[in-house]
DSSP file (Angstrom, degrees, kcal/mol; ACC not computed):
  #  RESIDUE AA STRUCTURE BP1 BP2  ACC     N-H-->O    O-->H-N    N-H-->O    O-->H-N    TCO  KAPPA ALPHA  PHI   PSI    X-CA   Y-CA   Z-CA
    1    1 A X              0   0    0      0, 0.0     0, 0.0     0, 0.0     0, 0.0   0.000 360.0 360.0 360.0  99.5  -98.2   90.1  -34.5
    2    2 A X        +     0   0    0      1,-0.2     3,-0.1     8,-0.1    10,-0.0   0.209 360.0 171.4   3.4 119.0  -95.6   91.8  -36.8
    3    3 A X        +     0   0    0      1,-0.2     2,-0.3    30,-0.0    -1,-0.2   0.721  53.6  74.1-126.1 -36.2  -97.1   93.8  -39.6
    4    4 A X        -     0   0    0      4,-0.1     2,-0.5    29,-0.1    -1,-0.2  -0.548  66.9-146.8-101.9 129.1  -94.3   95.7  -41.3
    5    5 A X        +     0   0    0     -2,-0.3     2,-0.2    -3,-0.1     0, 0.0  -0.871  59.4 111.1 -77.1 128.9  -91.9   93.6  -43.6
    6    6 A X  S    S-     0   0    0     -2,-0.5     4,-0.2    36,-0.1    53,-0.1  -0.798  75.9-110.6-174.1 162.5  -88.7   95.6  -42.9
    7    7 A X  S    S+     0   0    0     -2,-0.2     2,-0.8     2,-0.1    -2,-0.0   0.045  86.1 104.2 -57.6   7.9  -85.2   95.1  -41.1
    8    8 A X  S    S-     0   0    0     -4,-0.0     2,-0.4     1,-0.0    51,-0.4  -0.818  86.6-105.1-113.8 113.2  -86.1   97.3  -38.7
    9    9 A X        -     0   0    0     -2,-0.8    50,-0.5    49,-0.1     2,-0.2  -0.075  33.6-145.4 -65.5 121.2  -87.1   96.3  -35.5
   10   10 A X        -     0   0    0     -2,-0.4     2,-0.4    48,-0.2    50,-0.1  -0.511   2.6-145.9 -83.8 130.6  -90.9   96.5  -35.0
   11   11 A X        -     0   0    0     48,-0.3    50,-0.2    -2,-0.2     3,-0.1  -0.789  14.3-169.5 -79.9 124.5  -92.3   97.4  -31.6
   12   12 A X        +     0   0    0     -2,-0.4     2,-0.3    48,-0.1    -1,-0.1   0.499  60.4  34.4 -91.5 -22.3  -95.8   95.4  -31.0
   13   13 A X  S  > S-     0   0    0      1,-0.2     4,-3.3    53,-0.1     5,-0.1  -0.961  74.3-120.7-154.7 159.6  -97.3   97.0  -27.9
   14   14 A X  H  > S+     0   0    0     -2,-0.3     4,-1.7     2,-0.2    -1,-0.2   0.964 114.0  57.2 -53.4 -69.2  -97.5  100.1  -26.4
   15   15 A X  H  > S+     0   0    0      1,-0.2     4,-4.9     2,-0.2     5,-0.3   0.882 103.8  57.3  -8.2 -69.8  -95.9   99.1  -23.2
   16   16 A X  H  > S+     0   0    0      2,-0.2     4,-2.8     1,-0.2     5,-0.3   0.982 106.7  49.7 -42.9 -68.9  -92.8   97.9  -25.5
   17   17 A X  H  X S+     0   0    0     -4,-3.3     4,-1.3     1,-0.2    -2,-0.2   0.890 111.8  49.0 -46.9 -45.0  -92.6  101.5  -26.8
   18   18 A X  H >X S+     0   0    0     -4,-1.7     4,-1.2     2,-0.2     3,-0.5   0.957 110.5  51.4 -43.3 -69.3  -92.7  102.8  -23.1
   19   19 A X  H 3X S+     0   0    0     -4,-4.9     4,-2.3     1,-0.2    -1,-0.2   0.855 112.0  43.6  -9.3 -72.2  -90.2  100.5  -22.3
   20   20 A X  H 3< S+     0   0    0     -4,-2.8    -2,-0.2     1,-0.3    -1,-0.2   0.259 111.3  52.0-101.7   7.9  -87.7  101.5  -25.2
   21   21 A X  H << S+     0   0    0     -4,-1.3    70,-0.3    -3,-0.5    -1,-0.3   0.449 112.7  41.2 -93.1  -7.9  -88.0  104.8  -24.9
   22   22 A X  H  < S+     0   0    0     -4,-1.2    -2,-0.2    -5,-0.1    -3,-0.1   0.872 117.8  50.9 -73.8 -70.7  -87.3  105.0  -20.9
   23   23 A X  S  < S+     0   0    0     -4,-2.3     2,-0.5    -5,-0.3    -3,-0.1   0.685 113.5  42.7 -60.6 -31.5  -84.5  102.4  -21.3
   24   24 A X        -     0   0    0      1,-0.2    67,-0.3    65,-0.0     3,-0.1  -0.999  67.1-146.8-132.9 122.9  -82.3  104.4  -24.8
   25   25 A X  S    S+     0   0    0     -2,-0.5     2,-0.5     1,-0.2    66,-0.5   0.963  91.1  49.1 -61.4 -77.0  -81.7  108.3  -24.8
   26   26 A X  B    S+a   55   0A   0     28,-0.7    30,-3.3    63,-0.2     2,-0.3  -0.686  70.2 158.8 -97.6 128.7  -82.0  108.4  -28.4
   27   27 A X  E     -B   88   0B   0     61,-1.6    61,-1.2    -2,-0.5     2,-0.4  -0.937  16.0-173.9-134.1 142.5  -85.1  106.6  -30.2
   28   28 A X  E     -B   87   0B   0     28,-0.5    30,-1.5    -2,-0.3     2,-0.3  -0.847  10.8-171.2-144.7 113.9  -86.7  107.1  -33.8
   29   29 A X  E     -Bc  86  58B   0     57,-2.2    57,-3.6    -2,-0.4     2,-0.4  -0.989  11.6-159.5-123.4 133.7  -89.7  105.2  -34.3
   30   30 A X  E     -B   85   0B   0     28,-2.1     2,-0.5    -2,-0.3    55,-0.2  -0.841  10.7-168.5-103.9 120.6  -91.1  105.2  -37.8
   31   31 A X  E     +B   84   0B   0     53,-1.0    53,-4.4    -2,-0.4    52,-0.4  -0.986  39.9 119.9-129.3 130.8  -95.4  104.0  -37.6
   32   32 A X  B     -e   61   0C   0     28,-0.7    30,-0.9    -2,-0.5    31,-0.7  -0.402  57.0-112.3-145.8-146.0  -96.3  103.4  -40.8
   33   33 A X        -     0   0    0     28,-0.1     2,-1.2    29,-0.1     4,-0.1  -0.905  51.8 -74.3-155.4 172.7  -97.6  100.7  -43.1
   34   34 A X  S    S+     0   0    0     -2,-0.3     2,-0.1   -31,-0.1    27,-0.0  -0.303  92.4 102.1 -28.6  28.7  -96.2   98.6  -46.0
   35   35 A X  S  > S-     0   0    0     -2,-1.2     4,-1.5     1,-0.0     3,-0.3  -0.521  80.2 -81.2-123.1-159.1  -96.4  101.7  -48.9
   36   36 A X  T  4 S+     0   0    0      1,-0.3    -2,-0.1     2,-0.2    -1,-0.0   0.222 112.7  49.6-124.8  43.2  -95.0  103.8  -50.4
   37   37 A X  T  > S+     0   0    0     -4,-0.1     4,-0.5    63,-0.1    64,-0.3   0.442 121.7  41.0-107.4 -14.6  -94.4  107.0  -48.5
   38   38 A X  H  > S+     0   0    0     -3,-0.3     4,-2.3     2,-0.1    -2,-0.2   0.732  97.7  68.5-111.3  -2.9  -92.9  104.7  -45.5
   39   39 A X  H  X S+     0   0    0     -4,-1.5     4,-2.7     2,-0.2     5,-0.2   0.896  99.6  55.4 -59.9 -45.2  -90.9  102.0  -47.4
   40   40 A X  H  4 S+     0   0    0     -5,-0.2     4,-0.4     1,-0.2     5,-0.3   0.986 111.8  44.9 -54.2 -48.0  -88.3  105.1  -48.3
   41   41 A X  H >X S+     0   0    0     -4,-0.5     3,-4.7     2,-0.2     4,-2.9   0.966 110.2  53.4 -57.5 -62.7  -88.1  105.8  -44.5
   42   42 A X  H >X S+     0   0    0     -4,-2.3     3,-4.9     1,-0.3     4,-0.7   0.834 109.3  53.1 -19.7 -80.0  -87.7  102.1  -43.6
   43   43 A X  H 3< S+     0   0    0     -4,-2.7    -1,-0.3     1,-0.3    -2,-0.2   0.376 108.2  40.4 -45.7  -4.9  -85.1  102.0  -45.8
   44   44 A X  H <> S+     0   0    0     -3,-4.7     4,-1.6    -4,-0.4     5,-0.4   0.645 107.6  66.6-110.4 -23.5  -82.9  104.9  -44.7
   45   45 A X  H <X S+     0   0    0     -3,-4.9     4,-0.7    -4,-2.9    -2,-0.3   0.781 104.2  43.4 -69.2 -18.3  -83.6  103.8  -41.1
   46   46 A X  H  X S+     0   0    0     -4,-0.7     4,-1.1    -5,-0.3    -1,-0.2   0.838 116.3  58.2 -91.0 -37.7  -81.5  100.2  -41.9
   47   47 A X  H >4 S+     0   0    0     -4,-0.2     3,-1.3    -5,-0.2    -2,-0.2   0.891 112.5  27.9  -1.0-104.7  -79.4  102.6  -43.4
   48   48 A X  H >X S+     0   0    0     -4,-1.6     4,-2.2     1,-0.3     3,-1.5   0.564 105.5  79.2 -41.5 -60.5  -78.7  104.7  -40.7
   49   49 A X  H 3< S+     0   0    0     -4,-0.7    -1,-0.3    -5,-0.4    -2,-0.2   0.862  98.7  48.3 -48.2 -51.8  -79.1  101.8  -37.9
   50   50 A X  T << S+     0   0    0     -3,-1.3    -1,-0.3    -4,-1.1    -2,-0.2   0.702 116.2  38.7 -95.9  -6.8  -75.8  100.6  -38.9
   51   51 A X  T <4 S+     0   0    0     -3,-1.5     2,-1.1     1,-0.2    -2,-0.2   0.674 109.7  54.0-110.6  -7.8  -73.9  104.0  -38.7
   52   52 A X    ><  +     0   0    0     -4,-2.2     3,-1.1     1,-0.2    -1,-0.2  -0.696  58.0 167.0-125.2  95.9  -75.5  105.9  -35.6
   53   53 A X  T 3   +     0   0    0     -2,-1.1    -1,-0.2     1,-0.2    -4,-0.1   0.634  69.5  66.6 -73.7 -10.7  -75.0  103.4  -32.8
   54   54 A X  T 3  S+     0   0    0    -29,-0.0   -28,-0.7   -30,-0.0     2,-0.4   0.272 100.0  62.8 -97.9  17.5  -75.8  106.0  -30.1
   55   55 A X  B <  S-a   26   0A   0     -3,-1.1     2,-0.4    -6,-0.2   -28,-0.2  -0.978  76.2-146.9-138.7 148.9  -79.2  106.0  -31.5
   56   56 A X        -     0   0    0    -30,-3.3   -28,-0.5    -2,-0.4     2,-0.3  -0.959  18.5-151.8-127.8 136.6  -82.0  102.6  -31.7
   57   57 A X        -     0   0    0     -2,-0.4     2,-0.2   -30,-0.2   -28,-0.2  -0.738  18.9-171.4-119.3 129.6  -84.0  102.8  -34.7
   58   58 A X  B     -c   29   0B   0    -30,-1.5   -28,-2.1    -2,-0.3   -48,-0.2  -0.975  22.2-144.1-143.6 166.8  -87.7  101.2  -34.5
   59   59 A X        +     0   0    0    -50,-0.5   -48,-0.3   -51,-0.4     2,-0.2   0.021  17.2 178.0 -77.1-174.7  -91.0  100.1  -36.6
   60   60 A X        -     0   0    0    -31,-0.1   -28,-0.7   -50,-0.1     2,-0.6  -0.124  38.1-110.7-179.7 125.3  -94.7  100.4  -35.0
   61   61 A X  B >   -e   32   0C   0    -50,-0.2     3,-3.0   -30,-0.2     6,-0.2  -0.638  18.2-141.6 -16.8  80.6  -97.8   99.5  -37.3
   62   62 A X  T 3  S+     0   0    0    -30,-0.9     5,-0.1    -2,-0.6    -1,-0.1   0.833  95.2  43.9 -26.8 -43.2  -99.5  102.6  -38.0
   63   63 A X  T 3  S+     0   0    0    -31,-0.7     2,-0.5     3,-0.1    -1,-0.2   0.385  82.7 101.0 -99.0  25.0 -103.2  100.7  -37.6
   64   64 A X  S X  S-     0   0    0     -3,-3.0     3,-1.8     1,-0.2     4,-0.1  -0.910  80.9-130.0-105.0 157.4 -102.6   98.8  -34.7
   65   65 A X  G >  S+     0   0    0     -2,-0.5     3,-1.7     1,-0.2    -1,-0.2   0.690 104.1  70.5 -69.0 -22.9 -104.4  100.8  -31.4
   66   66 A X  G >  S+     0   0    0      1,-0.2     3,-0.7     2,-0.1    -1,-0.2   0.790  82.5  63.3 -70.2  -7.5 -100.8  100.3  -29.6
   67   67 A X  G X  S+     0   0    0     -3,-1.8     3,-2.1    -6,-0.2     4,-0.4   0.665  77.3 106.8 -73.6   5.5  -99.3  102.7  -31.8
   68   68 A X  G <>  +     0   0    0     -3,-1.7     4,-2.6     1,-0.3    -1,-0.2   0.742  67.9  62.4 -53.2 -21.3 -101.9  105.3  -30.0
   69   69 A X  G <4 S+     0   0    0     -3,-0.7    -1,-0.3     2,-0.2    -2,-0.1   0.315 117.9  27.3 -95.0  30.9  -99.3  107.1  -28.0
   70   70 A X  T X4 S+     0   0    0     -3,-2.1     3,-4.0     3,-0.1     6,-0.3   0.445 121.8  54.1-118.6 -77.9  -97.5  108.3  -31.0
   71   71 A X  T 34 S+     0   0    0     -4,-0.4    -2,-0.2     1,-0.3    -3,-0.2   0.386 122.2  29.5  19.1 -52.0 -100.6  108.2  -33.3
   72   72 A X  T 3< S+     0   0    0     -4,-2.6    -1,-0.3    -5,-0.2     2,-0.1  -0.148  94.2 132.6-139.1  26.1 -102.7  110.5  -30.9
   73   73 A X    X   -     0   0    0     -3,-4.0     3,-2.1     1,-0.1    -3,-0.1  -0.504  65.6-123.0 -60.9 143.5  -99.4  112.3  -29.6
   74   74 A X  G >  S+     0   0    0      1,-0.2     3,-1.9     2,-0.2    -1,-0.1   0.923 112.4  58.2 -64.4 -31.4  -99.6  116.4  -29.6
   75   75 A X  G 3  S+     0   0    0      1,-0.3    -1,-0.2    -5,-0.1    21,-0.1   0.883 109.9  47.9 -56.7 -22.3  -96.5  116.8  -31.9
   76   76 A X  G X  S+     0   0    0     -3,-2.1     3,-0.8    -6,-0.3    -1,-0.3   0.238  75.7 128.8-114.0  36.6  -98.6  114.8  -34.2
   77   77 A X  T <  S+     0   0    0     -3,-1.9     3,-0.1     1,-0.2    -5,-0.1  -0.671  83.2  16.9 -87.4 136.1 -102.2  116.7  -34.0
   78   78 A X  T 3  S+     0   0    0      1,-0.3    -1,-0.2    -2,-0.1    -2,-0.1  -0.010  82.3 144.1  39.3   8.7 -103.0  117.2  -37.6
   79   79 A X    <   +     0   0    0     -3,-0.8    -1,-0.3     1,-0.1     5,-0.0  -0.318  15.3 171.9 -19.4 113.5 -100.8  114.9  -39.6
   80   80 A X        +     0   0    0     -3,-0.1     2,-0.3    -2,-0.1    -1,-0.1   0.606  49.8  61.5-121.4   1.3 -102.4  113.6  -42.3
   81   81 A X  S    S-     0   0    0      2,-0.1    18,-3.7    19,-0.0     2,-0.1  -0.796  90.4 -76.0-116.4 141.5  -99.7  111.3  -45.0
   82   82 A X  S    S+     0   0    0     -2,-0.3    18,-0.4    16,-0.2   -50,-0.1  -0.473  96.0  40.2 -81.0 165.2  -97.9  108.0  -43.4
   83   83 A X        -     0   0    0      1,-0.5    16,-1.8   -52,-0.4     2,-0.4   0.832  58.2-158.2 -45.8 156.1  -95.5  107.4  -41.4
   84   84 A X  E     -BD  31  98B   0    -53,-4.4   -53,-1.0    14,-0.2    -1,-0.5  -0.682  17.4-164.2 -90.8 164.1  -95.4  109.8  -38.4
   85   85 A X  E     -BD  30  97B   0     12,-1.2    12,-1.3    -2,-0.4     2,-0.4  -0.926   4.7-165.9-138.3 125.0  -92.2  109.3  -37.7
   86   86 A X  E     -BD  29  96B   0    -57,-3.6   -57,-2.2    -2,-0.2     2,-0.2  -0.894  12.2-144.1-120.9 145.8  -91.6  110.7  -34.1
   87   87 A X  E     -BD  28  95B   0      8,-1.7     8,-0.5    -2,-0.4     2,-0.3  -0.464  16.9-170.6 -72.1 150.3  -87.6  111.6  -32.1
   88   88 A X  E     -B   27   0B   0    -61,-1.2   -61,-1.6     5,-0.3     2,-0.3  -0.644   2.9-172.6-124.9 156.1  -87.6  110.8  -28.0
   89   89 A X  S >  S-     0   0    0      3,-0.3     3,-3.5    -2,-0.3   -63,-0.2  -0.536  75.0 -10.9-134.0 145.3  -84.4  112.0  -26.2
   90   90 A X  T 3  S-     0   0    0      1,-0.3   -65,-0.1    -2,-0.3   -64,-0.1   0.316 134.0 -49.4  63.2  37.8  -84.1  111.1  -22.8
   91   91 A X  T 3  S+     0   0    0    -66,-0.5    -1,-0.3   -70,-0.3     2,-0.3   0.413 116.8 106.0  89.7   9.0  -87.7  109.7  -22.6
   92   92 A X  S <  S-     0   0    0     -3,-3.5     2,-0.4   -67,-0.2    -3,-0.3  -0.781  78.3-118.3-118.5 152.6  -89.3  112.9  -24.2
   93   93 A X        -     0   0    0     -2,-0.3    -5,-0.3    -5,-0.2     3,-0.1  -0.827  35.7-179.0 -87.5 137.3  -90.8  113.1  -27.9
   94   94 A X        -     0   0    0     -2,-0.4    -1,-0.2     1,-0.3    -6,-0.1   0.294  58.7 -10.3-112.8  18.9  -88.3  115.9  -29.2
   95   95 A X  E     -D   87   0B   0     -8,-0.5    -8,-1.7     2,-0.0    -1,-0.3  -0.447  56.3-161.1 157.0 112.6  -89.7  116.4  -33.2
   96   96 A X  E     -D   86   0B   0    -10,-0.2     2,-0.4    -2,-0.1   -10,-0.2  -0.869   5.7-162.4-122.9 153.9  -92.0  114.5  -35.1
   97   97 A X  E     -D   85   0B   0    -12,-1.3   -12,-1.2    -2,-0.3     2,-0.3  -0.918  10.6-141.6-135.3 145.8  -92.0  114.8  -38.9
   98   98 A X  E     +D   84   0B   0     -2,-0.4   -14,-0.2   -14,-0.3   -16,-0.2  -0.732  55.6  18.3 -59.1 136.2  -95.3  113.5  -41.6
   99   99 A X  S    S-     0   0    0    -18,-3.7   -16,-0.2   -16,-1.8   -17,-0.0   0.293 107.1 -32.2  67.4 159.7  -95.2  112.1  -44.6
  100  100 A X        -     0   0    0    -18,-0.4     2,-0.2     1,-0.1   -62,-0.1   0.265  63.1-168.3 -55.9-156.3  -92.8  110.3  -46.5
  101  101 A X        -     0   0    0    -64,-0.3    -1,-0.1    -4,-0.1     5,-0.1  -0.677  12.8-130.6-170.4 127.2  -89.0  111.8  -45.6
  102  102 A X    >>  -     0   0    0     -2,-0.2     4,-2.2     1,-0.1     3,-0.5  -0.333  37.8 -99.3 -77.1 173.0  -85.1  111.1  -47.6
  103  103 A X  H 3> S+     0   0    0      1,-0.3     4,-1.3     2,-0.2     5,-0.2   0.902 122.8  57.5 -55.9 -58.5  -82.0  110.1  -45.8
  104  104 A X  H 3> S+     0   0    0      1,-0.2     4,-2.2     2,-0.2    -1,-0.3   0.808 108.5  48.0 -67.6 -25.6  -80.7  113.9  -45.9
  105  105 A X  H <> S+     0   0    0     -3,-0.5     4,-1.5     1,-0.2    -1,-0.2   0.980 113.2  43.6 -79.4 -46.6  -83.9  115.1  -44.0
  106  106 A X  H  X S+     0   0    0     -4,-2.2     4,-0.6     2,-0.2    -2,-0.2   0.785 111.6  57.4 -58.2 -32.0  -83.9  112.5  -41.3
  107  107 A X  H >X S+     0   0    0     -4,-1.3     4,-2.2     1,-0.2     3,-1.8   0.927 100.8  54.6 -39.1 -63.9  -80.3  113.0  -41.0
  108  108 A X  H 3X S+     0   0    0     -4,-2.2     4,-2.2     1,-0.3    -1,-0.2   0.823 111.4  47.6 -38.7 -52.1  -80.8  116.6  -40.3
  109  109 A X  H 3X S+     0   0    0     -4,-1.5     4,-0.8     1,-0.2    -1,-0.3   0.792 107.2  51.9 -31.7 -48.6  -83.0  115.5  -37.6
  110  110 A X  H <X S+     0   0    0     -3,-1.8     4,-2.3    -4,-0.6     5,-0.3   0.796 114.8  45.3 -82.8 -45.4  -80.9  113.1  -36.1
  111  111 A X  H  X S+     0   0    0     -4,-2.2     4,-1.8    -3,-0.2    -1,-0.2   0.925 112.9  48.8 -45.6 -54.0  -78.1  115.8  -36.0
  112  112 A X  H  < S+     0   0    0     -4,-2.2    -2,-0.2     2,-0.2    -1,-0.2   0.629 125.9  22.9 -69.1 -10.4  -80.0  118.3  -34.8
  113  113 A X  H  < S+     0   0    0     -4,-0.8    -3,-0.2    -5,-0.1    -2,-0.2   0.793 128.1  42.7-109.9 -62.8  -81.7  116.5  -31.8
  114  114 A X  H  <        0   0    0     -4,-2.3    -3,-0.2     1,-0.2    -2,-0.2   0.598 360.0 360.0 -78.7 -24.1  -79.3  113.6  -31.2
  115  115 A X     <        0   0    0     -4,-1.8    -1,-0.2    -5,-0.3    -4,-0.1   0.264 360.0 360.0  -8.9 360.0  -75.8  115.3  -31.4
Protein backbone atom coordinates (compact mmCIF):
# COMPACT_ATOMS: atom_id res chain seq x y z
CA UNK A 1 0.00 0.00 0.00
CA UNK A 2 1.44 3.39 -1.16
CA UNK A 3 1.67 6.00 1.54
CA UNK A 4 3.60 8.92 0.13
CA UNK A 5 1.68 11.20 -2.48
CA UNK A 6 4.76 12.13 -4.67
CA UNK A 7 6.21 11.43 -8.32
CA UNK A 8 8.69 9.57 -6.99
CA UNK A 9 8.69 6.11 -7.12
CA UNK A 10 7.80 4.50 -3.71
CA UNK A 11 9.43 1.23 -2.68
CA UNK A 12 6.74 -0.95 -0.50
CA UNK A 13 8.73 -3.79 0.97
CA UNK A 14 11.99 -4.34 2.20
CA UNK A 15 12.80 -7.01 -0.22
CA UNK A 16 11.96 -4.28 -3.11
CA UNK A 17 14.62 -2.05 -1.56
CA UNK A 18 17.08 -5.08 -1.60
CA UNK A 19 16.26 -5.67 -4.90
CA UNK A 20 16.87 -2.06 -6.20
CA UNK A 21 19.68 -1.50 -4.61
CA UNK A 22 21.62 -4.81 -5.82
CA UNK A 23 20.15 -4.31 -9.35
CA UNK A 24 21.34 0.06 -9.88
CA UNK A 25 24.86 1.32 -8.80
CA UNK A 26 23.48 4.60 -7.88
CA UNK A 27 20.22 4.73 -5.56
CA UNK A 28 18.80 7.69 -3.24
CA UNK A 29 15.97 6.69 -1.27
CA UNK A 30 14.15 9.37 0.59
CA UNK A 31 11.82 7.62 3.87
CA UNK A 32 9.79 10.08 4.98
CA UNK A 33 6.12 10.95 5.43
CA UNK A 34 3.70 13.48 3.84
CA UNK A 35 5.26 16.92 5.83
CA UNK A 36 6.95 19.32 5.66
CA UNK A 37 10.63 18.64 6.08
CA UNK A 38 10.24 15.75 3.35
CA UNK A 39 7.90 17.33 0.74
CA UNK A 40 11.05 19.81 -0.10
CA UNK A 41 13.16 16.60 -0.71
CA UNK A 42 10.48 14.87 -2.77
CA UNK A 43 10.42 17.63 -4.68
CA UNK A 44 14.00 18.16 -5.67
CA UNK A 45 14.18 14.36 -6.11
CA UNK A 46 11.47 14.72 -9.35
CA UNK A 47 13.68 17.42 -10.00
CA UNK A 48 16.75 15.76 -10.25
CA UNK A 49 15.12 12.29 -11.50
CA UNK A 50 14.88 13.83 -14.82
CA UNK A 51 18.45 15.21 -15.09
CA UNK A 52 20.81 12.39 -13.43
CA UNK A 53 19.81 9.34 -15.37
CA UNK A 54 22.79 7.37 -14.08
CA UNK A 55 21.15 7.62 -10.83
CA UNK A 56 17.24 5.98 -9.68
CA UNK A 57 15.63 8.16 -7.27
CA UNK A 58 13.06 6.35 -4.68
CA UNK A 59 10.32 6.91 -1.85
CA UNK A 60 9.90 4.47 1.36
CA UNK A 61 7.24 5.28 4.06
CA UNK A 62 9.13 6.25 7.03
CA UNK A 63 6.37 4.25 9.45
CA UNK A 64 6.01 1.32 7.60
CA UNK A 65 8.39 -1.77 9.45
CA UNK A 66 9.82 -2.34 5.72
CA UNK A 67 11.56 0.69 5.80
CA UNK A 68 13.69 -0.96 8.85
CA UNK A 69 16.82 -1.53 6.97
CA UNK A 70 17.29 2.09 6.36
CA UNK A 71 15.38 3.27 9.50
CA UNK A 72 17.57 1.07 11.97
CA UNK A 73 20.66 1.39 9.46
CA UNK A 74 24.21 2.42 11.36
CA UNK A 75 24.69 5.58 9.16
CA UNK A 76 21.37 6.47 10.59
CA UNK A 77 21.89 5.77 14.58
CA UNK A 78 20.72 8.94 16.15
CA UNK A 79 18.69 10.76 13.55
CA UNK A 80 16.06 12.40 14.95
CA UNK A 81 13.99 15.01 12.04
CA UNK A 82 12.28 13.21 8.75
CA UNK A 83 13.25 11.98 6.01
CA UNK A 84 16.52 9.94 6.45
CA UNK A 85 17.47 10.11 3.23
CA UNK A 86 20.23 7.42 2.62
CA UNK A 87 23.03 7.05 -0.89
CA UNK A 88 23.85 3.11 -1.97
CA UNK A 89 26.67 2.86 -4.57
CA UNK A 90 27.21 -0.39 -5.90
CA UNK A 91 24.89 -2.09 -3.24
CA UNK A 92 26.56 -0.31 -0.23
CA UNK A 93 24.87 2.74 1.83
CA UNK A 94 27.61 5.43 1.02
CA UNK A 95 26.11 8.76 3.15
CA UNK A 96 22.95 9.31 4.77
CA UNK A 97 21.78 12.83 5.59
CA UNK A 98 18.59 13.87 8.48
CA UNK A 99 16.23 16.27 8.27
CA UNK A 100 14.81 18.21 5.78
CA UNK A 101 17.63 18.99 2.82
CA UNK A 102 17.57 21.86 -0.62
CA UNK A 103 18.42 20.92 -4.14
CA UNK A 104 22.11 22.39 -3.73
CA UNK A 105 22.79 20.02 -0.71
CA UNK A 106 21.56 16.87 -2.23
CA UNK A 107 23.33 17.82 -5.29
CA UNK A 108 26.50 18.04 -3.52
CA UNK A 109 25.89 14.58 -2.38
CA UNK A 110 25.02 13.25 -5.50
CA UNK A 111 28.30 14.74 -6.98
CA UNK A 112 30.37 13.75 -4.44
CA UNK A 113 29.28 9.99 -4.17
CA UNK A 114 27.84 9.41 -7.60
CA UNK A 115 30.40 11.18 -10.01
Amino acid sequence: MKMLQTAVQEIETAAELEKLISENKNVMVCAGRMGPMCIPVYDAMEELEEERTNIKFYSMGFDSPEAAPIVNAPMCSGFMGLPFTVYYKNGKMVKATTSIQDRDQITNILDANFA
